[in-house]
LOTIGU-823842 format. One record per residue (C-alpha): chain; residue in one letter; z, y, x. Coordinates in pm, whole numbers. Each point is the difference from the previous one (the first is absolute). Layout:
r unit->A	code->a	up->Z	north->Y	east->X
...
This chain:
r unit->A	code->x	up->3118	north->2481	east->2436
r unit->A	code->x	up->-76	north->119	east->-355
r unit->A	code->x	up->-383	north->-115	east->32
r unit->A	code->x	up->129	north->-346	east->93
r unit->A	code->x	up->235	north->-4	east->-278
r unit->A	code->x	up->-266	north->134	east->-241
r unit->A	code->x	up->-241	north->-268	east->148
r unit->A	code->x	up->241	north->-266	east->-52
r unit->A	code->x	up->67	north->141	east->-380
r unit->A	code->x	up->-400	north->-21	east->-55
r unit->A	code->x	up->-5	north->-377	east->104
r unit->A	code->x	up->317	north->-97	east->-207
r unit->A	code->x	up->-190	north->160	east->-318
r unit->A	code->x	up->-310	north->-248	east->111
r unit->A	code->x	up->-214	north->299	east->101
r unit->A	code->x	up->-120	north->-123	east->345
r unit->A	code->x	up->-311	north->141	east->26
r unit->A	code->x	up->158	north->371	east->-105
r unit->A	code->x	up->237	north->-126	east->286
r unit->A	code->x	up->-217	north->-63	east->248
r unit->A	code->x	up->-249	north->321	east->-40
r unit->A	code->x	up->315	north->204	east->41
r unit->A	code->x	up->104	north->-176	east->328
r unit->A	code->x	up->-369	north->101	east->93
r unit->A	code->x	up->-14	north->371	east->-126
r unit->A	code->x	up->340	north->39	east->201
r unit->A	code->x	up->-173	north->-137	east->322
r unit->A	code->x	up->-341	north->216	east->-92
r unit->A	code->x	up->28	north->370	east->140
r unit->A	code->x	up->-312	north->76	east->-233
r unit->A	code->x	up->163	north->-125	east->-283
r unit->A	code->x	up->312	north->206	east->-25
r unit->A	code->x	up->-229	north->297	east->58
r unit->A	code->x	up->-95	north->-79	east->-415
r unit->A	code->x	up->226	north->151	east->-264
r unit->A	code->x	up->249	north->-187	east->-199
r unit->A	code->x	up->-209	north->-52	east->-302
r unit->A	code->x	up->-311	north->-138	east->222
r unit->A	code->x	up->241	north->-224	east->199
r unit->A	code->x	up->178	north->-110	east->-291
r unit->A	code->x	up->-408	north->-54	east->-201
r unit->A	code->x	up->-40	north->-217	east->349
r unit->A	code->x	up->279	north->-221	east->-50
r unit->A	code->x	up->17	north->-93	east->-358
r unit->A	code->x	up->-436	north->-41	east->17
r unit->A	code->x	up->84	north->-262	east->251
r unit->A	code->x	up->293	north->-234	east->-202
r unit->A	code->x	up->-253	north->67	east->-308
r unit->A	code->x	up->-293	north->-165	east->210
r unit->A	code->x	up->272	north->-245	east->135
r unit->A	code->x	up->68	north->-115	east->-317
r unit->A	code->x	up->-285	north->1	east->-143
r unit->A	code->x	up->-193	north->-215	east->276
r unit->A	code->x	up->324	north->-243	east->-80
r unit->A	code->x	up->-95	north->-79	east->-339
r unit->A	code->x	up->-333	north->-82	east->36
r unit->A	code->x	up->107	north->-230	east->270
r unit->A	code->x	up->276	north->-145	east->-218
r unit->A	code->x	up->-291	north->-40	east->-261
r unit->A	code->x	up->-241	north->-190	east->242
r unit->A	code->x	up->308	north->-241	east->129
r unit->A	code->x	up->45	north->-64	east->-350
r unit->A	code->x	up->-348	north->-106	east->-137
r unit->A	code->x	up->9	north->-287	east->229
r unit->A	code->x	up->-376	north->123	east->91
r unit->A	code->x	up->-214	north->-335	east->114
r unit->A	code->x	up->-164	north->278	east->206
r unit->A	code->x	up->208	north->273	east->91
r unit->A	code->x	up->-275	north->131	east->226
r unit->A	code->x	up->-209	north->42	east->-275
r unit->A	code->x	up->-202	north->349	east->-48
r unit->A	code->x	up->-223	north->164	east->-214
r unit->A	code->x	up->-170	north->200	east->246
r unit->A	code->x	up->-108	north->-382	east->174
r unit->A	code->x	up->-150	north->-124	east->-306
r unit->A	code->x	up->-344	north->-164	east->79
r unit->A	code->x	up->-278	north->138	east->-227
r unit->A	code->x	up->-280	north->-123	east->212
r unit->A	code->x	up->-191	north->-352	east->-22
r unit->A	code->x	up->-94	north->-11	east->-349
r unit->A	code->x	up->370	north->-32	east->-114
r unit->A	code->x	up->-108	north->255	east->-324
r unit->A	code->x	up->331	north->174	east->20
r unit->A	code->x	up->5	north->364	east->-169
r unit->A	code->x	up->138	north->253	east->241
r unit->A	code->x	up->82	north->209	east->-241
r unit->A	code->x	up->167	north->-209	east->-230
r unit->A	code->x	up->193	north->-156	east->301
r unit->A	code->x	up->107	north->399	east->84
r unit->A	code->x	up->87	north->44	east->-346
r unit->A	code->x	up->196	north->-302	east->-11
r unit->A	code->x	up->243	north->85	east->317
r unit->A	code->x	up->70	north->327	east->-183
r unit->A	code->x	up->222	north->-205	east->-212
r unit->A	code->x	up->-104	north->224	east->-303
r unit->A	code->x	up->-52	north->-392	east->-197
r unit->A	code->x	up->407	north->-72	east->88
r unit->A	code->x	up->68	north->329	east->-146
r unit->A	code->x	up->-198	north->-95	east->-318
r unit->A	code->x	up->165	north->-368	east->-10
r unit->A	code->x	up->-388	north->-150	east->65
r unit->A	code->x	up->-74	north->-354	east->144
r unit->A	code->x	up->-244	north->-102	east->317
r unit->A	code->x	up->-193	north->-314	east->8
r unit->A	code->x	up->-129	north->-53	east->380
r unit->A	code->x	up->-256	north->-298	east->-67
r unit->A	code->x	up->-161	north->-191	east->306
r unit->A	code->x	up->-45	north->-301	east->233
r unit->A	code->x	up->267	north->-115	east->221
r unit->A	code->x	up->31	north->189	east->330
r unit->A	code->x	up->-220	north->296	east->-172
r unit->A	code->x	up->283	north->203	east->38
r unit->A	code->x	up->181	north->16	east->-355
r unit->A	code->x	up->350	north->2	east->135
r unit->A	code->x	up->-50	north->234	east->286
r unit->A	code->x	up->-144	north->274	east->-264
r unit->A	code->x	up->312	north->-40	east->-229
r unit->A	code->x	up->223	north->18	east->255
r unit->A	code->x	up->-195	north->323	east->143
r unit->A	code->x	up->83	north->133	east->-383
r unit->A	code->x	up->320	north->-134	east->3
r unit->A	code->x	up->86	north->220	east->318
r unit->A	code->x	up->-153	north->306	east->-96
r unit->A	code->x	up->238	north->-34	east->-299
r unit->A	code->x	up->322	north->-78	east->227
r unit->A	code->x	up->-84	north->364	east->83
r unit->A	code->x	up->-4	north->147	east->-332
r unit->A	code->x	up->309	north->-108	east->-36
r unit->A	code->x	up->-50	north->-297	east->-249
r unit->A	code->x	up->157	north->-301	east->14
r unit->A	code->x	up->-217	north->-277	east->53
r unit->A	code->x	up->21	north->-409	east->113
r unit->A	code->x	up->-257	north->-210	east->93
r unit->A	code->x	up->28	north->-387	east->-54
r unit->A	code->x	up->-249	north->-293	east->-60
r unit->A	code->x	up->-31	north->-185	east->-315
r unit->A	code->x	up->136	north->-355	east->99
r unit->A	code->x	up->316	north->163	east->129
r unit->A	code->x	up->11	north->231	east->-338
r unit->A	code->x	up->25	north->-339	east->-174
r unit->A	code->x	up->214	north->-141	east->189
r unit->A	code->x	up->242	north->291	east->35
r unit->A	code->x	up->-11	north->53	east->-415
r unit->A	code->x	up->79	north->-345	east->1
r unit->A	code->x	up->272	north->-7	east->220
r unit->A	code->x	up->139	north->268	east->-207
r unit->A	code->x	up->-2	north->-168	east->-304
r unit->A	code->x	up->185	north->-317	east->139
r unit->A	code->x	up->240	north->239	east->187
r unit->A	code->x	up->80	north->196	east->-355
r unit->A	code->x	up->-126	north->304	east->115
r unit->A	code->x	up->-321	north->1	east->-142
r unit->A	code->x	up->13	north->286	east->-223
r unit->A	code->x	up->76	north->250	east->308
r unit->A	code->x	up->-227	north->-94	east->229
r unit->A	code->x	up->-218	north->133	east->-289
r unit->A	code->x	up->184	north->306	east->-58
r unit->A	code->x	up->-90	north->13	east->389
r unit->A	code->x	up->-369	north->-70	east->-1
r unit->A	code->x	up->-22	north->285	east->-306
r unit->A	code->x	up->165	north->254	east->204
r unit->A	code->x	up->-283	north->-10	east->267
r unit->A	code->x	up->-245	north->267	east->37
r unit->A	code->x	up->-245	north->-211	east->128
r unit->A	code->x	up->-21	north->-335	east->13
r unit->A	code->x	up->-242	north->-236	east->227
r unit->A	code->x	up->-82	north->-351	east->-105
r unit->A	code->x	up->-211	north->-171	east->259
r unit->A	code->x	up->-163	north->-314	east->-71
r unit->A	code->x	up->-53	north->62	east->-345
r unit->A	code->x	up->-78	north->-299	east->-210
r unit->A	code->x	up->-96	north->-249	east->300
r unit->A	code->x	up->171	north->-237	east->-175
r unit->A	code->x	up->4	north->-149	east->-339
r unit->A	code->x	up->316	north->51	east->-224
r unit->A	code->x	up->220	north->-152	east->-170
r unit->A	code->x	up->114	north->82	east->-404
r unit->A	code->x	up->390	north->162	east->180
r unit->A	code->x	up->-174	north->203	east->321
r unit->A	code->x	up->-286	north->147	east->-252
r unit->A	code->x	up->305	north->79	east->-209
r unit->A	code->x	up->174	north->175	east->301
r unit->A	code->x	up->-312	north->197	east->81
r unit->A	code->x	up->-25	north->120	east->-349
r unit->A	code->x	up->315	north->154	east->-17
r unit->A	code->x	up->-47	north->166	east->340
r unit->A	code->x	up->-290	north->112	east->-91
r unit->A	code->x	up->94	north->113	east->-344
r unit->A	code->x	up->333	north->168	east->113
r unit->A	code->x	up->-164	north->200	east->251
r unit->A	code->x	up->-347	north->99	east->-228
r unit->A	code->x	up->-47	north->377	east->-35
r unit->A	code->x	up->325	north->63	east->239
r unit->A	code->x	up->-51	north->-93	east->328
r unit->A	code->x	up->-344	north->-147	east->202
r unit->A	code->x	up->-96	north->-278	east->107
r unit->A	code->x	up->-222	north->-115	east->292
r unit->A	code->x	up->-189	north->-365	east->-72
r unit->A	code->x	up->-189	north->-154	east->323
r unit->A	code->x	up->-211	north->-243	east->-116
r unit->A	code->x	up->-309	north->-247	east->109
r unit->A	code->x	up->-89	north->-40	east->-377
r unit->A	code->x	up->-108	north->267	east->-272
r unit->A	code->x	up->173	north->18	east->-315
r unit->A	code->x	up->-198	north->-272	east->-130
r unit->A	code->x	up->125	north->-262	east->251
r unit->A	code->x	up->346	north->103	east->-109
r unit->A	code->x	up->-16	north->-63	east->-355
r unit->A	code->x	up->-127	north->-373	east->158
r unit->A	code->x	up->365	north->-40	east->169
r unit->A	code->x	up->229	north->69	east->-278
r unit->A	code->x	up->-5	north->-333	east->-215
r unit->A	code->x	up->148	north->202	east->-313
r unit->A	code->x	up->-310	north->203	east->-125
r unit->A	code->x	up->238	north->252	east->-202
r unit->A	code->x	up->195	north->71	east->309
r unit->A	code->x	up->-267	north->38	east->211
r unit->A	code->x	up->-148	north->316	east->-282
r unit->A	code->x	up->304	north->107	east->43
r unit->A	code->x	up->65	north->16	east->341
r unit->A	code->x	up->-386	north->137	east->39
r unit->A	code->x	up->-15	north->262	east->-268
r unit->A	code->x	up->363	north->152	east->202
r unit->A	code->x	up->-218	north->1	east->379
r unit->A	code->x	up->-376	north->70	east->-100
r unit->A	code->x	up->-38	north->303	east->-180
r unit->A	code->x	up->221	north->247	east->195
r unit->A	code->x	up->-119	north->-125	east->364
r unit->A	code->x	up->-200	north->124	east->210
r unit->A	code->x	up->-247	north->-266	east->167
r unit->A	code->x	up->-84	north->-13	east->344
r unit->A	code->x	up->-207	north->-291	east->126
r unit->A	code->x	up->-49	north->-75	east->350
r unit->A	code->x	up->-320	north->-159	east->68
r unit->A	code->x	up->-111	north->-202	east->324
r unit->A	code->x	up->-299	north->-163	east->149
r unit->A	code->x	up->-24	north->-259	east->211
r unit->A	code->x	up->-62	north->249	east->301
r unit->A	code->x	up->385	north->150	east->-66
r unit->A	code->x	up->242	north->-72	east->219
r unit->A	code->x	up->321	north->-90	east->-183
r unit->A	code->x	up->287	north->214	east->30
r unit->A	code->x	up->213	north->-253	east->136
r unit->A	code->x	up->-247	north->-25	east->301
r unit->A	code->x	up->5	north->429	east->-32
r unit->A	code->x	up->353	north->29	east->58
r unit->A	code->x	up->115	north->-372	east->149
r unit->A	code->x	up->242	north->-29	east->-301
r unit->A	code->x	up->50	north->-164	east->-304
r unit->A	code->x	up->-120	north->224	east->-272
């Protein structure tokens, strides 16, 4: 009776998994052969682990992944695709979050851009950063939803407290003078503090093109380029696309 009642006292405090390993040790003959202090090291290693393993999946749920399936140890490096293994490994260390640097993943559609972020974006679900992933068009319209809905300045104060955040789609479209605006002060608010992942079909170059206000565009530029790394995917006509790779829409 007092193991049920202590049991019952471990789930009302929300420690389940402590809970249920000391339903098990009480069913385990081997178990209670251990001493207090190793059956006790058993118990709270377990809810530690429990919790833990929680988080990260409270993380993932959170970053509205496009591809939750998404792995760095699945990366394709083969068919000419030029990707640096080692940078890639270096990357999903999450060392650049930790130093508040950007990533620019450059290549064709279907190459494999978002898959890659996403891959980064989970390994750093599991260092514990906070992280969302979300396309441009629906950045745009979300900021400008915002703005109309007078709640424009926190949503920002919500896009700066992101560890890491993952713009797909990067400049396929041209702007116009209030969403280069909106970028700019995303972009500016979360310089040097956070880091930002930018999928994108064009280089740098091609992004200055799709900004109509030239002084914006330096601006928004000179905040991205020179604390990213680069990583471009290249393809040949021989590639299969991702999309065919993994039957999705990458």
């Amino acid at each position: 009776m007092t193991n049920e009642i202590t049991i019952q006292k471990l789930k009302e405090m929300r420690l389940s998994a402590m809970a249920d390993a000391f339903s098990q040790q009480l069913s385990d003959p081997q178990l209670l052969n251990l001493t207090f202090e190793e059956r006790l090291s058993l118990l709270v290693d377990t809810e530690y682990l429990s919790r833990k393993n929680n988080k990260v999946y409270r993380l993932i749920r959170n970053a509205t992944f496009d591809q939750s399936h998404a792995c760095i140890a699945d990366v394709n490096y083969t068919n000419g695709r030029n990707l640096n293994k080692s940078m890639i490994q270096q990357l999903a260390t999450c060392k650049f979050i930790e130093a508040n640097n950007n990533v620019i993943i450059m290549g064709a559609s279907g190459a494999g851009k978002s898959y890659l972020a996403c891959a980064i974006g989970m390994e750093a679900c599991k260092h514990h950063f906070t992280v969302r992933y979300i396309r441009m068009p629906e950045l745009l319209l979300e900021l400008a939803v915002a703005r109309g809905e007078g709640i424009y300045q926190k949503y920002l104060k919500q896009l700066r407290k992101l560890k890491l955040l993952i713009i797909d789609d990067w400049m396929l479209h041209t702007l116009n003078e209030m969403e280069s605006r909106d970028l700019l002060e995303i972009i500016h608010a979360r310089h040097k503090k956070v880091s930002t992942i930018f999928c994108s079909q064009f280089t740098p170059e091609g992004w200055h093109a799709r900004i109509p206000e030239a002084p914006l565009a330096d601006a928004i530029l000179d905040r991205i380029v020179h604390d990213s790394y680069t990583v471009k995917i290249e393809s040949t006509n021989n590639d299969k696309s991702m999309r065919e790779i993994y039957g999705i829409n990458l």
